[in-house]
BABA-433453 format. One line per field, with one value per residue: x, y, z of N, C-alpha, C, O in turn; residue in three letters. Coordinates in steps of 0.02 Angstrom, whole numbers, padded with zeros to 5 digits, always signed. Example, Ala and Ser with C-alpha at 12.3 -4.5 7.8 and 13.67 -1.06 7.14 Angstrom:
n.east <- +00660	+00642;
n.north <- -00284	-00112;
n.up <- +00390	+00354;
ca.east <- +00615	+00684;
ca.north <- -00225	-00053;
ca.up <- +00390	+00357;
c.east <- +00660	+00645;
c.north <- -00165	+00002;
c.up <- +00390	+00394;
o.east <- +00712	+00670;
o.north <- -00166	+00057;
o.up <- +00423	+00402;
res <- ala	ser;
END
This chain:
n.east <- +05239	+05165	+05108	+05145	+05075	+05063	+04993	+04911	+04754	+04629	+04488	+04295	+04185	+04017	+03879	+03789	+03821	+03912	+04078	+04156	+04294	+04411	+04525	+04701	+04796	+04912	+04932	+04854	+04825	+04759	+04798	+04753	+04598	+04449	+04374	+04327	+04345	+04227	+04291	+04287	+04367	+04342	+04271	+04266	+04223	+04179	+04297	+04359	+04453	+04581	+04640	+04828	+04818	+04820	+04807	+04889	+04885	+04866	+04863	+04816	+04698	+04544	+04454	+04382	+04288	+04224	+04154	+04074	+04053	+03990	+03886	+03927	+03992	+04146	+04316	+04453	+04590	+04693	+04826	+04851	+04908	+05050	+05158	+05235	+05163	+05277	+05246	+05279	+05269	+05221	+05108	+05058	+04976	+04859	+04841	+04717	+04637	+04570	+04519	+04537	+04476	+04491	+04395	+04402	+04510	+04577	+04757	+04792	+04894	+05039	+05031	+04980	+04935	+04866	+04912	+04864	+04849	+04791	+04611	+04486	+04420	+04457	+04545	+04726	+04868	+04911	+04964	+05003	+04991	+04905	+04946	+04911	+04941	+04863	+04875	+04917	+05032	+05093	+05209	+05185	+05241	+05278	+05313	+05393	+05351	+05421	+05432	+05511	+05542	+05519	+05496	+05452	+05296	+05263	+05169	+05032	+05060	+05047	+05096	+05131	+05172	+05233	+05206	+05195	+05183	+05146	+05101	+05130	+05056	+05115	+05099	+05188	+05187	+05136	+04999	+04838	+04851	+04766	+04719	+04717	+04696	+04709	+04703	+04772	+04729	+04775	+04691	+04598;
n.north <- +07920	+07793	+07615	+07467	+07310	+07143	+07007	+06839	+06782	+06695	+06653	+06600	+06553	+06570	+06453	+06468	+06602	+06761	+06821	+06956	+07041	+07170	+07228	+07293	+07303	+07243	+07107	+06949	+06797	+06633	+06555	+06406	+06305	+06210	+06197	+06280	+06455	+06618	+06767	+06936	+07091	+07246	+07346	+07258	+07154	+06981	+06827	+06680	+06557	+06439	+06330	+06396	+06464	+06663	+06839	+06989	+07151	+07309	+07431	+07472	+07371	+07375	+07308	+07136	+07013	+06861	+06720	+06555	+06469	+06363	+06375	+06312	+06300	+06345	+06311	+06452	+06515	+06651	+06742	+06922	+07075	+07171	+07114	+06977	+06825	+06679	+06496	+06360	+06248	+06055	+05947	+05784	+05675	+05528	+05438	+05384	+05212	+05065	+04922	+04752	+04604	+04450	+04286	+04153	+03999	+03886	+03846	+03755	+03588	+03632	+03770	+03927	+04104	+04243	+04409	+04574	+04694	+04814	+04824	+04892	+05066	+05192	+05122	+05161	+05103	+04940	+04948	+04865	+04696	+04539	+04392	+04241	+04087	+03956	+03829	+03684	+03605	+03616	+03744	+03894	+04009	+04164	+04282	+04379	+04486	+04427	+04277	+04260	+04174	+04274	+04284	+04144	+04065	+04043	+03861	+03901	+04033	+04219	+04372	+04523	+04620	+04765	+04817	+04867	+04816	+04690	+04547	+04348	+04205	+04059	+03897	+03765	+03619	+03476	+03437	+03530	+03703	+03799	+03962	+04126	+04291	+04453	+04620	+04797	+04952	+05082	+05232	+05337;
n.up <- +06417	+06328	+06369	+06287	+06292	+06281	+06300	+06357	+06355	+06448	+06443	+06422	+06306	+06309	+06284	+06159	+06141	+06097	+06164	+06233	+06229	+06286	+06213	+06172	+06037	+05901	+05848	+05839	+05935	+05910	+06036	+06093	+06083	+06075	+05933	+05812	+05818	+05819	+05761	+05797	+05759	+05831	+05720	+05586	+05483	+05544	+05571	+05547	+05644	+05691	+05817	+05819	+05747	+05679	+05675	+05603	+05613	+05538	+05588	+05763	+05854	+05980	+06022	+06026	+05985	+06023	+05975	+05956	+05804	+05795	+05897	+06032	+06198	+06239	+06297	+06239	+06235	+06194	+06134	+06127	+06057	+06055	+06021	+05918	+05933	+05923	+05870	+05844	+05847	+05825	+05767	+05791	+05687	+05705	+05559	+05472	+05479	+05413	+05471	+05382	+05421	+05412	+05356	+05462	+05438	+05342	+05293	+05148	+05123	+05077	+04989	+04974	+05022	+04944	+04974	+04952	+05004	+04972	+04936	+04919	+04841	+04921	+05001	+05039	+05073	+05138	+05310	+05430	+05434	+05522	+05585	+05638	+05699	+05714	+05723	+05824	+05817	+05670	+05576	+05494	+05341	+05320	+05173	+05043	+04926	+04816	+04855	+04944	+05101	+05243	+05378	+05514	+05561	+05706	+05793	+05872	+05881	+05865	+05748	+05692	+05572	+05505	+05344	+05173	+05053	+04921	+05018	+05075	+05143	+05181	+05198	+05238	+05254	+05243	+05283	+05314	+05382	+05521	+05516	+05566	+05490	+05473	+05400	+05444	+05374	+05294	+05234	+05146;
ca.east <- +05255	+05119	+05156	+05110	+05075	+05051	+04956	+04896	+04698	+04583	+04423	+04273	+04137	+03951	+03857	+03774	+03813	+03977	+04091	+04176	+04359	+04442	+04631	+04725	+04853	+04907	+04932	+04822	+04829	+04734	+04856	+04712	+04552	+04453	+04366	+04327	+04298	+04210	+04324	+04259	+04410	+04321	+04224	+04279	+04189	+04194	+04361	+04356	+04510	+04584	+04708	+04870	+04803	+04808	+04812	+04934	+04866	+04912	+04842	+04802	+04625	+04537	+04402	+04352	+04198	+04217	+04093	+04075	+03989	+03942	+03858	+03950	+04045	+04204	+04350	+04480	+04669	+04724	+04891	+04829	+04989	+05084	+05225	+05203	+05177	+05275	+05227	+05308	+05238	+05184	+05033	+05074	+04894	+04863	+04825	+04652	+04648	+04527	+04542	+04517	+04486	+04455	+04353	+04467	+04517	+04648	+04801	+04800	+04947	+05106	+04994	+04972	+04867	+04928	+04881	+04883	+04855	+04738	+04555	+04431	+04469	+04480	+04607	+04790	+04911	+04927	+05008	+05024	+04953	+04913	+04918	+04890	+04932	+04794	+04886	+04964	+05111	+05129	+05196	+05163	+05277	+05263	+05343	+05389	+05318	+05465	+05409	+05545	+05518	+05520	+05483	+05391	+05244	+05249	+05107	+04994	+05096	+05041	+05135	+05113	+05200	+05222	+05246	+05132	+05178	+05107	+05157	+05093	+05057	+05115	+05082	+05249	+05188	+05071	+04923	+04816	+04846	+04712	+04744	+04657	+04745	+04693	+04767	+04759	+04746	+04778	+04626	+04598;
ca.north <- +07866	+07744	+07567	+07429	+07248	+07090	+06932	+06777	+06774	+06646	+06660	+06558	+06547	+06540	+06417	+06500	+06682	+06809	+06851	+07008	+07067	+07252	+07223	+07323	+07251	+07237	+07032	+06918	+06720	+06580	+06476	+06345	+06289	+06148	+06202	+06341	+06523	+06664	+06838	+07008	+07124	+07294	+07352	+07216	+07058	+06925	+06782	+06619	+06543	+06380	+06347	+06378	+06514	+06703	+06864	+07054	+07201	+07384	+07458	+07448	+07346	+07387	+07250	+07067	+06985	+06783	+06655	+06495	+06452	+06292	+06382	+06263	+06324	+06328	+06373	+06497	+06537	+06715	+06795	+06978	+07124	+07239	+07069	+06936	+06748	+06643	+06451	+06315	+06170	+06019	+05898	+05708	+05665	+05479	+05434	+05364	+05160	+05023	+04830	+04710	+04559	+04377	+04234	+04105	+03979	+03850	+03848	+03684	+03582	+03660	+03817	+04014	+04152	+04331	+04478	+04625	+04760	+04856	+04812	+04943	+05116	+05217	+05106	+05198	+05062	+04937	+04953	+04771	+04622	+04506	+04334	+04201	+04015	+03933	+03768	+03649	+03589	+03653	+03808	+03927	+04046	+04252	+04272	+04461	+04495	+04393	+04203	+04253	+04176	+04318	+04227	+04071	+04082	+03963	+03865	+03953	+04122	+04282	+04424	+04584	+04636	+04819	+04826	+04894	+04800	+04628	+04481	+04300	+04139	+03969	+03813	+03702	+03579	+03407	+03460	+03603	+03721	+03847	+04025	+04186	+04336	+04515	+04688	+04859	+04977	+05152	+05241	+05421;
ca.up <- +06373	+06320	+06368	+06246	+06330	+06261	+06347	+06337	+06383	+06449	+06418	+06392	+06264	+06327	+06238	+06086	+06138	+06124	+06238	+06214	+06290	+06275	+06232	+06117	+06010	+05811	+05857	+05873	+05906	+05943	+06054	+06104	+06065	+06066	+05905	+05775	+05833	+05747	+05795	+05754	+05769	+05814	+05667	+05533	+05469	+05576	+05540	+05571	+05653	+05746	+05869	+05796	+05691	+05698	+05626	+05590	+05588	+05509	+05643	+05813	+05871	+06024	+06041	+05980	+06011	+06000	+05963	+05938	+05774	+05822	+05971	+06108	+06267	+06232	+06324	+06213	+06247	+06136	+06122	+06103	+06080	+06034	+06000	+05887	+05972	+05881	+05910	+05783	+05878	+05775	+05809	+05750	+05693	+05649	+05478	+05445	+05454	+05429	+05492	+05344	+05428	+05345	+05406	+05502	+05367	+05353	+05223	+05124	+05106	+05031	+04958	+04976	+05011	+04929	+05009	+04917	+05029	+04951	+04915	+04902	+04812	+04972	+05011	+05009	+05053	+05196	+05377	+05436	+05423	+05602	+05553	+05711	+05677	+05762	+05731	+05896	+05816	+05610	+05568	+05439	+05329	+05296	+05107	+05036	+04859	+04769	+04900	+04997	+05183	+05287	+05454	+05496	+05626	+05750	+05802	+05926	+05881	+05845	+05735	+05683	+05527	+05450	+05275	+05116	+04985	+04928	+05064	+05065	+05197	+05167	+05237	+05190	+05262	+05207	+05307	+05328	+05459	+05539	+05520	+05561	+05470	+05466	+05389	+05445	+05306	+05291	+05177	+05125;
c.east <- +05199	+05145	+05107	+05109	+05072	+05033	+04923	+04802	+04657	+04520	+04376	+04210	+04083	+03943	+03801	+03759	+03887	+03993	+04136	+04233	+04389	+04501	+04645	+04776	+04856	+04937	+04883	+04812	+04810	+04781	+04807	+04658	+04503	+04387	+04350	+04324	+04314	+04236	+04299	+04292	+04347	+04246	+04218	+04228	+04228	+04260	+04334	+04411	+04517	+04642	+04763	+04868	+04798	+04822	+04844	+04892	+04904	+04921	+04816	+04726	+04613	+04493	+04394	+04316	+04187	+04158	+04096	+04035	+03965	+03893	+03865	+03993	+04100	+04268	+04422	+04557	+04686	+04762	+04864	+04887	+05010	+05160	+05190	+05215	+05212	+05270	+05226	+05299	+05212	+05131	+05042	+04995	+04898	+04838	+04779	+04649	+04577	+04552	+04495	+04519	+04434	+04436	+04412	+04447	+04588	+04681	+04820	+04869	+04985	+05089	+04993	+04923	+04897	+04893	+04906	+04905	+04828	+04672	+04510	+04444	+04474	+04544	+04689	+04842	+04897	+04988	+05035	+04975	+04971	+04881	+04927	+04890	+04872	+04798	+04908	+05022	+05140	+05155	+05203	+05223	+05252	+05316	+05331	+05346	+05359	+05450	+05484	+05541	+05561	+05541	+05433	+05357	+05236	+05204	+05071	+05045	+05048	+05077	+05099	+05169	+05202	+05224	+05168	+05149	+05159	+05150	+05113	+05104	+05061	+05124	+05123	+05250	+05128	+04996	+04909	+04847	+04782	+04747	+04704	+04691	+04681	+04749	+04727	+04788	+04757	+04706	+04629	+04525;
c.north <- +07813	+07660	+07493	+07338	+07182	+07029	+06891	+06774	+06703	+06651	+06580	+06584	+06555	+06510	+06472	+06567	+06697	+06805	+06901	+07025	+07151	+07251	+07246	+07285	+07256	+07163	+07003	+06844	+06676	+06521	+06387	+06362	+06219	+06139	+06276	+06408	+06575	+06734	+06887	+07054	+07198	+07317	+07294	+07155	+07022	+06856	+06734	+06578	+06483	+06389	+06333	+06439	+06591	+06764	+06951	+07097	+07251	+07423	+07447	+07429	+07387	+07343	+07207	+07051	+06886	+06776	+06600	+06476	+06377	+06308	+06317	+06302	+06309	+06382	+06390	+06535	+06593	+06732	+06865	+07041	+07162	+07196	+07017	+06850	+06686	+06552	+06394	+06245	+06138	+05976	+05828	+05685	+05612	+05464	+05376	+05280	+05134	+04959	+04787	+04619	+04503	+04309	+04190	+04043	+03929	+03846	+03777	+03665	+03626	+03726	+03869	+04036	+04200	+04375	+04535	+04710	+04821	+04815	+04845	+05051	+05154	+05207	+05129	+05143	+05026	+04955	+04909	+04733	+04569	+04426	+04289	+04132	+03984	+03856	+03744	+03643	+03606	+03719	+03842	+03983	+04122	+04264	+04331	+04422	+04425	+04297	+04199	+04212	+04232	+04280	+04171	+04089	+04025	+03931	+03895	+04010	+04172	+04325	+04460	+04602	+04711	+04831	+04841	+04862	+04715	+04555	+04405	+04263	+04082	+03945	+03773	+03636	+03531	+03403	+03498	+03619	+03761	+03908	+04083	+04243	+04410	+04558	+04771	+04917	+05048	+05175	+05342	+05431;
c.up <- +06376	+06319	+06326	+06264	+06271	+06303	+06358	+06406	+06399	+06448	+06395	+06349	+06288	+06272	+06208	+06122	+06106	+06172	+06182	+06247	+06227	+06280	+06163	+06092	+05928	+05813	+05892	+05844	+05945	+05964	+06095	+06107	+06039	+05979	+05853	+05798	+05788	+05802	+05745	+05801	+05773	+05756	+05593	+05538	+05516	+05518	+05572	+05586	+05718	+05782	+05820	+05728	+05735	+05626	+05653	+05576	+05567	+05551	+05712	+05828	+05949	+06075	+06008	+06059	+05981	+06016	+05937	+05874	+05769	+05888	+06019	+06138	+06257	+06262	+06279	+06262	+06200	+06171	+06106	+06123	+06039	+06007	+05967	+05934	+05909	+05932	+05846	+05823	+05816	+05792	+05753	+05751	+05646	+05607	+05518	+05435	+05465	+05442	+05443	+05387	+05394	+05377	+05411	+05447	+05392	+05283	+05196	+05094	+05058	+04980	+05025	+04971	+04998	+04970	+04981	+04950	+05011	+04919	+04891	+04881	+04853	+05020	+04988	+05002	+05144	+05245	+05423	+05437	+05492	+05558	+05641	+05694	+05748	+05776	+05806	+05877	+05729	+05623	+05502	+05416	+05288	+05242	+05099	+04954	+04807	+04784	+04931	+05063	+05224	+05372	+05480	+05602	+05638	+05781	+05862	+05946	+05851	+05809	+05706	+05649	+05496	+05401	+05233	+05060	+04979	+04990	+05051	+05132	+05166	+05199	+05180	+05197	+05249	+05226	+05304	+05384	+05455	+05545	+05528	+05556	+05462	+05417	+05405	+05394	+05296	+05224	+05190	+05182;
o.east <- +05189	+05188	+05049	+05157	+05085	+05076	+04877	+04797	+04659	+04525	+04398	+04188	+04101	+03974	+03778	+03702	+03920	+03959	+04148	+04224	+04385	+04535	+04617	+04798	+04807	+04977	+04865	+04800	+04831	+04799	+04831	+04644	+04519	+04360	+04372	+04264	+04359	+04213	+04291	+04272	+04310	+04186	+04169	+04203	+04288	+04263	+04292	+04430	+04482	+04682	+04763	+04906	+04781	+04836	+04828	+04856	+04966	+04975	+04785	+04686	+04657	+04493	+04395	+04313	+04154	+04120	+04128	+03976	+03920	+03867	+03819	+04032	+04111	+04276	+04458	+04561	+04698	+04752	+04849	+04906	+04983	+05207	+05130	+05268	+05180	+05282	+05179	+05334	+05188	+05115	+05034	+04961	+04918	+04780	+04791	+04660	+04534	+04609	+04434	+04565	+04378	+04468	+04461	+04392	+04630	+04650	+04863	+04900	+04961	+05128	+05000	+04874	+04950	+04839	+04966	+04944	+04845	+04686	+04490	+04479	+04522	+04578	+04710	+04865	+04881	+05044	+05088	+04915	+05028	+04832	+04951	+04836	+04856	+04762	+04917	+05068	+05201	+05133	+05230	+05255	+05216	+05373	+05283	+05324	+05328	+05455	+05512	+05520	+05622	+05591	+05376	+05377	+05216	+05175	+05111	+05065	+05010	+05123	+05042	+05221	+05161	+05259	+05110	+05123	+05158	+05206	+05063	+05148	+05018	+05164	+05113	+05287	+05071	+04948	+04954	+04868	+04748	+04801	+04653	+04722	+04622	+04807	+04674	+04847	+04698	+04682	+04652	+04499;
o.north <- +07789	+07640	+07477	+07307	+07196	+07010	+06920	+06768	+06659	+06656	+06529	+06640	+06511	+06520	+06515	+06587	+06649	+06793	+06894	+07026	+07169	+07265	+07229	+07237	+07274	+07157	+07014	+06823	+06669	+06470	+06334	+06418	+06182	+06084	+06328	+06418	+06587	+06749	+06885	+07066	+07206	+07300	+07294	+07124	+07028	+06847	+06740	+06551	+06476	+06436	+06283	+06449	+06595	+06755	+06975	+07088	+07249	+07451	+07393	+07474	+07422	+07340	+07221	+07060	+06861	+06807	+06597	+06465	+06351	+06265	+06281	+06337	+06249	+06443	+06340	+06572	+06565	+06743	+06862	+07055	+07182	+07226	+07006	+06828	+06659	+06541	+06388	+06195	+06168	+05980	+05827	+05678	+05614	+05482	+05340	+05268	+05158	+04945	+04782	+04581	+04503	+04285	+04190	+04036	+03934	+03843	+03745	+03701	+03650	+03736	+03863	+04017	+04214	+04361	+04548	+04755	+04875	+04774	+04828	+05088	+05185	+05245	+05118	+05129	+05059	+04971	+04919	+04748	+04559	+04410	+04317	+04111	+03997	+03822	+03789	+03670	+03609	+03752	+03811	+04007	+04127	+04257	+04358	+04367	+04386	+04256	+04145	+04261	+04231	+04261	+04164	+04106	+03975	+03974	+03913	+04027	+04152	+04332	+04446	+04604	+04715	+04882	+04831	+04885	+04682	+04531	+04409	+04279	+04057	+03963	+03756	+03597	+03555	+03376	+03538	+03580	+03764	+03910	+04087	+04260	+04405	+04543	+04794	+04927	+05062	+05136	+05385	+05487;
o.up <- +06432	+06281	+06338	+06239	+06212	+06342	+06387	+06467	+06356	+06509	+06369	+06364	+06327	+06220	+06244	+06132	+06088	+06222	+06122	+06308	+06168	+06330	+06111	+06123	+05896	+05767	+05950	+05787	+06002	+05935	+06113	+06128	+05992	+05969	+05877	+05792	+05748	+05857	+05684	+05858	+05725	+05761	+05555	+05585	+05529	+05457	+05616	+05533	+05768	+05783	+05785	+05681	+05795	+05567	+05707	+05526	+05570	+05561	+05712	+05814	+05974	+06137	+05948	+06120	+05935	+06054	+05884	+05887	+05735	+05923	+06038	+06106	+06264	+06260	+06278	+06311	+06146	+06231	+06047	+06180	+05988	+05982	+05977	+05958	+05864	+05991	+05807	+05815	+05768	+05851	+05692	+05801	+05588	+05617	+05567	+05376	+05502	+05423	+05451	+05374	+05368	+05423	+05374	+05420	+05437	+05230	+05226	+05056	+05007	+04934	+05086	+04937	+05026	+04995	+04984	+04936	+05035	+04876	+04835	+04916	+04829	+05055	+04932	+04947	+05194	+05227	+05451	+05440	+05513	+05525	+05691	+05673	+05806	+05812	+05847	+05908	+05720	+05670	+05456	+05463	+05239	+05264	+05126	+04938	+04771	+04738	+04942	+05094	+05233	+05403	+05458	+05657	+05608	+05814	+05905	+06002	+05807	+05848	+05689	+05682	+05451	+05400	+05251	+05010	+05031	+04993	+05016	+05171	+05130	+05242	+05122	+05169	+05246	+05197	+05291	+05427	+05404	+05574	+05493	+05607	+05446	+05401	+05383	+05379	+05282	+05182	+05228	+05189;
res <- unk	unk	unk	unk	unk	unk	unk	unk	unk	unk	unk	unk	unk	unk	unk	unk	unk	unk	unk	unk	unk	unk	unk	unk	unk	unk	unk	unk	unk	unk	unk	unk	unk	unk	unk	unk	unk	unk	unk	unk	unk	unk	unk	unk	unk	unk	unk	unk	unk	unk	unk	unk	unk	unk	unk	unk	unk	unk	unk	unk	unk	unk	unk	unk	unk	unk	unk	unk	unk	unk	unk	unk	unk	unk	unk	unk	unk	unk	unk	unk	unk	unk	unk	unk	unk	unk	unk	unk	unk	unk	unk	unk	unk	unk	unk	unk	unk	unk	unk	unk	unk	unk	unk	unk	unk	unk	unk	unk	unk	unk	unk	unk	unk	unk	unk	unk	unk	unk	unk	unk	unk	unk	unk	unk	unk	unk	unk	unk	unk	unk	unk	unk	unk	unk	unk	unk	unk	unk	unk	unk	unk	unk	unk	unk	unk	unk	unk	unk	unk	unk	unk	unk	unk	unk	unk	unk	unk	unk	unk	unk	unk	unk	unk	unk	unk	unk	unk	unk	unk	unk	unk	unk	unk	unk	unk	unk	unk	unk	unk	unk	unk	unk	unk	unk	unk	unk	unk	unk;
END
């Protein structure tokens, strides 16, 4: 009786060569990697596959021959079998931001600044907005789209707001205050 295995290899890469392993199998899957590799099942064209990726055969393999085509050392985790690996893991990968920040500035009596939350067309939508009263003893108010007051920043406070849609700063009161506001923006 012929017995058909399945098992999870380690292996590493040399820098800009092959390496070569002898494992039979009609599964095969890249369970880690810290970037691209080029597999050449046997006789077939070379694949190109990442971690999290793999591939079914019809028939049984007998050899692959990784490489790196970035020629860098890299070390390589494969599932190689006669069973399929399944592996429904997810990877939370954070979205893309920039920091719009705006020269330190003071808000003149009983007047607003809008903030839109988008500026430049790469821009998708903001993520919050850090406003910082910089006053001693005024304080300043955070307004939704409609001049709601949200919450009022107290003087020598800090907050950190999440929201994407337009917000504003007012100064309700007869003097300036000093303010130094930012927003972090999400962008393609």
């Amino acid at each position: 009786m012929i017995q058909h295995h399945s098992n999870v290899y380690n292996l590493i890469i040399p820098h800009g060569q092959p390496t070569a392993l002898n494992a039979a199998g009609k599964f095969l899957y890249v369970v880690d990697a810290s970037g691209p590799v080029e597999l050449k099942v046997d006789d077939m064209s070379p694949s190109i596959l990442r971690a999290g990726q793999g591939m079914i055969f019809d028939g049984t393999f007998e050899r692959i021959e990784l490489q790196s085509p970035e020629g860098v050392r890299m070390p390589v985790k494969l599932w190689i079998g006669f069973t399929a690996f399944i592996d429904n893991r997810q990877s939370v990968v954070p979205a893309k931001t920039r920091d719009h920040a705006r020269a330190d500035g003071a808000i003149g009596p009983n007047t607003k600044v809008d903030f839109a939350g988008r500026y430049e067309a790469s821009d998708i939508q903001r993520k919050s907005i850090l406003v910082s009263n910089l006053d001693t003893t005024l304080s300043v108010e955070l307004l939704d789209a409609a001049g709601n007051v949200m919450l009022n920043i107290w003087p020598q406070t800090s907050i950190v707001h999440e929201t994407s849609g337009p917000v504003s700063v007012r100064n309700p009161n007869a003097n300036a205050v000093s303010v130094r506001i930012s927003e972090t923006i999400f962008t393609a």
